[in-house]
BAMAR-753172 format. One line per 5 residues: number of its first residue (from 1); for each residue x, y, z of C-alpha. Coordinates in nm, 3 decimals, decimal comma, always signed. Layout:
NUM	X:Y:Z | ...
***
This chain:
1	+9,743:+20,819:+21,560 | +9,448:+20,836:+21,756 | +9,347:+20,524:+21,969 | +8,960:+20,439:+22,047 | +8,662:+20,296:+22,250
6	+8,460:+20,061:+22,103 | +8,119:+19,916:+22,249 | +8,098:+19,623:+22,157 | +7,718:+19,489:+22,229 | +7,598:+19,141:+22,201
11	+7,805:+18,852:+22,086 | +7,579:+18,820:+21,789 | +7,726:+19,111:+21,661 | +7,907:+18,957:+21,381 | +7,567:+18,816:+21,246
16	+7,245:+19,055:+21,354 | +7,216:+19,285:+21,091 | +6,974:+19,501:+21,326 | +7,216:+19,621:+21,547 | +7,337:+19,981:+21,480
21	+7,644:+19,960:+21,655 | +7,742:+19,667:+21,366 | +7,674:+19,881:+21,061 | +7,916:+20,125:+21,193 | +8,219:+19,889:+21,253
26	+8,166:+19,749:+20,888 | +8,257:+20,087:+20,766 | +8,567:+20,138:+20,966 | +8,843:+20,086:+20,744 | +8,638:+20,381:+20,521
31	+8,475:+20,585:+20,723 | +8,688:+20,583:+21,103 | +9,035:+20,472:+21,040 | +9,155:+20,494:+20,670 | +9,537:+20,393:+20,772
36	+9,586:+20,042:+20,763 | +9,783:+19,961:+21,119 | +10,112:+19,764:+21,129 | +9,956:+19,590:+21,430 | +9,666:+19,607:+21,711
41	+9,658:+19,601:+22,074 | +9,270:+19,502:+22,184 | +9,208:+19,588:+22,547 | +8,842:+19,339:+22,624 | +8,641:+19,334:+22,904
46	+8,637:+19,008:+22,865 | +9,005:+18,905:+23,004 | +9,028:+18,993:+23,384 | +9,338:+18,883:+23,540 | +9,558:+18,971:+23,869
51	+9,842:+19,132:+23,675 | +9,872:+19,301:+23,354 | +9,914:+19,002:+23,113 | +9,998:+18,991:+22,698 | +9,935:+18,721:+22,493
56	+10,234:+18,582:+22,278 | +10,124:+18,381:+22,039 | +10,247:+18,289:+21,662 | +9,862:+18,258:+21,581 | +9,504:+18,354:+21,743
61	+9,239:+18,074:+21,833 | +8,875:+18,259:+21,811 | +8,761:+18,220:+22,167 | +8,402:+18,164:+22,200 | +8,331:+18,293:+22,578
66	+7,963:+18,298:+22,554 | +7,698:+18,035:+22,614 | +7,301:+18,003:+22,448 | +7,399:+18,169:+22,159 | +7,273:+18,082:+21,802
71	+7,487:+17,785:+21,695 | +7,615:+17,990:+21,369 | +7,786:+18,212:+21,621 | +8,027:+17,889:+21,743 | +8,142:+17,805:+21,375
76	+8,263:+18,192:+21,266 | +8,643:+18,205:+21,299 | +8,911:+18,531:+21,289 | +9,222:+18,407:+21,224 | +9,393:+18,664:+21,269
81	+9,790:+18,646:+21,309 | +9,931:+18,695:+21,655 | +10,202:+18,981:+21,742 | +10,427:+18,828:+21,963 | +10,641:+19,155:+21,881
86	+10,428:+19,388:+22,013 | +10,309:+19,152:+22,340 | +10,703:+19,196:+22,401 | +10,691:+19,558:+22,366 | +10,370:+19,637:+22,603
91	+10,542:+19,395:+22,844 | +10,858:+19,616:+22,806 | +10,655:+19,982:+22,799 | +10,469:+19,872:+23,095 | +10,767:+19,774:+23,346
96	+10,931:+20,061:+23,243 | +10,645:+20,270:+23,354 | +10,627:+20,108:+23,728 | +10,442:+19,791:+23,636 | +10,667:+19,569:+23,759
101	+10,446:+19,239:+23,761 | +10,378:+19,160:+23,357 | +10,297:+18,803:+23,258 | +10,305:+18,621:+22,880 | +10,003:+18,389:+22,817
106	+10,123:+18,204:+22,578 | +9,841:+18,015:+22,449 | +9,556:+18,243:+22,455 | +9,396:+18,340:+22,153 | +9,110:+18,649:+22,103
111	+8,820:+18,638:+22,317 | +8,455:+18,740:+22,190 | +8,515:+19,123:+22,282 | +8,857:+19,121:+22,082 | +8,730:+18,908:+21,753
116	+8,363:+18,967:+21,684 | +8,426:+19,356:+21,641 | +8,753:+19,305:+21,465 | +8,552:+19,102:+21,224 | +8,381:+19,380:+21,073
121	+8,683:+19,636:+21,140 | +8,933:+19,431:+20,928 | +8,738:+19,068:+20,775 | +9,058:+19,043:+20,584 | +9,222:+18,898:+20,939
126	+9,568:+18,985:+20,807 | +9,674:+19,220:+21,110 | +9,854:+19,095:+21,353 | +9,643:+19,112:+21,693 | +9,783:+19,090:+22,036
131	+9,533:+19,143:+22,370 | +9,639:+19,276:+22,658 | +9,451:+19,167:+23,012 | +9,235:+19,426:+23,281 | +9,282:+19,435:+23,645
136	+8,885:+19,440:+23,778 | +9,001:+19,484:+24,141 | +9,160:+19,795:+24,037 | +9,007:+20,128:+24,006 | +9,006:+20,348:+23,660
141	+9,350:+20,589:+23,716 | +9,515:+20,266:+23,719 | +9,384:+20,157:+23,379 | +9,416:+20,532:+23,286 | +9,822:+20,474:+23,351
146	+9,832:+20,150:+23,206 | +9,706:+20,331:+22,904 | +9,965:+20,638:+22,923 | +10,224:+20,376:+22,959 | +10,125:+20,263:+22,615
151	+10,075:+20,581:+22,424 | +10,446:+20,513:+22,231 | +10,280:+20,289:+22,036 | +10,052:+20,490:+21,867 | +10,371:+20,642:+21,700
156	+10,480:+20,257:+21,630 | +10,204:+20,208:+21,397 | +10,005:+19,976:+21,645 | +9,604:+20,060:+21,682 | +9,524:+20,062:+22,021
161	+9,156:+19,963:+22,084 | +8,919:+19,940:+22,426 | +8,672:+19,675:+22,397 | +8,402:+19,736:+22,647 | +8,119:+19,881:+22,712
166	+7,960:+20,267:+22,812 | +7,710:+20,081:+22,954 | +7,691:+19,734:+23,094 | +7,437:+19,581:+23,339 | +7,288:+19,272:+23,230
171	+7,015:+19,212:+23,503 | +6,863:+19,527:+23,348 | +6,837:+19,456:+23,000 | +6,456:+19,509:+22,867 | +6,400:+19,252:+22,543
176	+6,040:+19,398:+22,557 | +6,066:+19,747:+22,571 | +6,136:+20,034:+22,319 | +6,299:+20,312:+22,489 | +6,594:+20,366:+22,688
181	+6,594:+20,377:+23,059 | +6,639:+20,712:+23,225 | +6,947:+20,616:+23,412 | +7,138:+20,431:+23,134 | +7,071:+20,783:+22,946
186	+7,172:+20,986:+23,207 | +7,495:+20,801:+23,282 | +7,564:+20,799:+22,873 | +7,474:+21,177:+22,868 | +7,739:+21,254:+23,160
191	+8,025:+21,028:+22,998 | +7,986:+21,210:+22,663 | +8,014:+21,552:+22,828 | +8,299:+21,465:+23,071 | +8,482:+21,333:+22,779
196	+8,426:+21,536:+22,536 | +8,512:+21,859:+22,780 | +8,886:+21,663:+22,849 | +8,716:+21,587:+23,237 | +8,943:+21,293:+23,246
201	+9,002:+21,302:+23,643 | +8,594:+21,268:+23,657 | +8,569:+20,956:+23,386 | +8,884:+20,764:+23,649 | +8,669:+20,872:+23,947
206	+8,319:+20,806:+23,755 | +8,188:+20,578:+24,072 | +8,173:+20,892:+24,287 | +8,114:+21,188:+23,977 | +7,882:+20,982:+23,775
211	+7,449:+20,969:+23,810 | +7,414:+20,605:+23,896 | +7,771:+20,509:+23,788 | +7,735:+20,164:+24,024 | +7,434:+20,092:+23,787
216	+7,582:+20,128:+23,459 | +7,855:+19,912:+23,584 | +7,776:+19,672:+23,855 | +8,147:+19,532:+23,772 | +8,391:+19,755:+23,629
221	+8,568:+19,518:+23,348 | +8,341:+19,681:+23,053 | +8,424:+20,067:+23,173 | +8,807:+20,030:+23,196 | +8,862:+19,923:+22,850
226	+8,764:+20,323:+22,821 | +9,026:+20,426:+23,081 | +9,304:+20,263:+22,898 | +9,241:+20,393:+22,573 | +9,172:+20,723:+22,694
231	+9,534:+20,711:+22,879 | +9,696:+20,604:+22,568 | +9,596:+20,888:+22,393 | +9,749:+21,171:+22,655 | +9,627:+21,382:+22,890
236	+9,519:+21,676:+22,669 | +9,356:+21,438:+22,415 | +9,091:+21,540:+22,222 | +8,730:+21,279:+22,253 | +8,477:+21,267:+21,975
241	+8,198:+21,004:+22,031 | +8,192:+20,865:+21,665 | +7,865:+20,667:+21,719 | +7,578:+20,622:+21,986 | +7,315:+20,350:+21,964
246	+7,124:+20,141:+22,202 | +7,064:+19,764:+22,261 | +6,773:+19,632:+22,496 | +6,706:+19,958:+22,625 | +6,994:+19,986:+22,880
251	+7,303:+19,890:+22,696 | +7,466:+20,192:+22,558 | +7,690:+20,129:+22,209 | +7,851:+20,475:+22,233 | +8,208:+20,448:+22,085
256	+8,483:+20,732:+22,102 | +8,773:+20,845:+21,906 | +9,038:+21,004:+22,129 | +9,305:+21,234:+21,900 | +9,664:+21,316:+22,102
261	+9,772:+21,647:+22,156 | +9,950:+21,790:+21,845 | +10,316:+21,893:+22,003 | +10,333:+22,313:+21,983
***
């Protein structure tokens, strides 16, 4: 199985029928992924904590983590079943693999970069969903690791999905404009061809490879969803970006599809 990236834009993707990035999540199940998973592990930007963390639950609450959003937004719900089962097996993958410190939340449910792109991916919300948590004061060939401690689970029938973003720097979103910003292009442009040419070590290390890699990602926690899936997938994975779009001239909706290594 392969395991992916997924930009996941606004919050109001669920409802704006403008955005690109939305159309092509709504034709996942046909289009991306035809298997139906037994499970899926969603890696957001959108739950930073100080040690790798799972959430075991018998059933998801929709988190709504966002604020001056149209009201519709607060009354959509994914209730989606939780996978205590496979919380219990990251926990176990990951301390086998040196991560000694792994916590259970056990009344978390899916945050906004977990739900509102699993709500076009699978409306049905009959797969069980467990999250797993990021580590922003680490660097990427951490996440990277995290993500190779994982990769068992793509044989395991689980769909293992980063939730971020290629792009992410809110103070320079444009609501006015109508074309992209040279270095939001530049950085997407350099991610694509790192990935895409298996440059792994330069995607972990993209603050010091990257053009203006500290302005796509003034914080980190939307870039290392990236790192993990990439890691799960194995080091001579194969990376397809499987859409590009733009949002508010900065905000890049790139997604990728990384394929393991067939075994010679």
């Amino acid at each position: 199985m392969e395991t992916f990236f997924i930009s996941h834009g606004s919050p109001t993707l669920p409802i704006d029928e403008s955005l690109q990035v939305r159309h092509f999540l709504k034709a996942w199940k046909e289009q991306v992924f035809l298997q139906k998973p037994n499970s899926i592990l969603v890696i957001s930007a959108h739950w930073e904590t100080d040690v790798p963390t799972v959430n075991v639950v018998r059933q998801n609450d929709t988190i709504y983590d966002f604020y001056g959003f149209p009201e519709q937004l607060y009354k959509l719900k994914y209730p989606a079943p939780g996978a205590p089962d496979l919380a219990k097996r990251v926990k176990e993958l990951l301390r086998t693999s040196g991560f000694n410190h792994v916590k259970e939340d056990t009344k978390r449910g899916l945050d906004h970069g977990a739900w509102t792109p699993l709500m076009l991916m699978y409306p049905e919300a009959n797969i069980p969903v467990c999250q797993l948590s990021l580590q922003p004061e680490k660097d990427g060939t951490y996440h990277y690791n995290v993500g190779k401690a994982l990769a068992p689970l793509k044989d395991e029938g689980v769909l293992i999905i980063g939730s971020g973003s290629a792009t992410h720097n809110l103070k320079a979103l444009q609501f006015d404009g109508d074309s992209v910003v040279s270095w939001a292009s530049e950085f997407d442009c350099w991610l694509k061809d790192a990935l895409l040419q298996g440059r792994y070590e330069d995607v972990n290390q993209y603050e010091e490879k990257a053009p203006y890699g500290k302005m796509a990602h003034p914080s980190p926690e939307h870039f290392y969803p990236l790192h993990v899936a990439m890691g799960a997938a194995g080091e001579d994975a194969k990376a397809e970006q499987i859409h590009q779009s733009w949002q508010l001239c900065s905000l890049s909706c790139s997604c990728y599809k990384f394929t393991a290594a067939t075994a010679s």
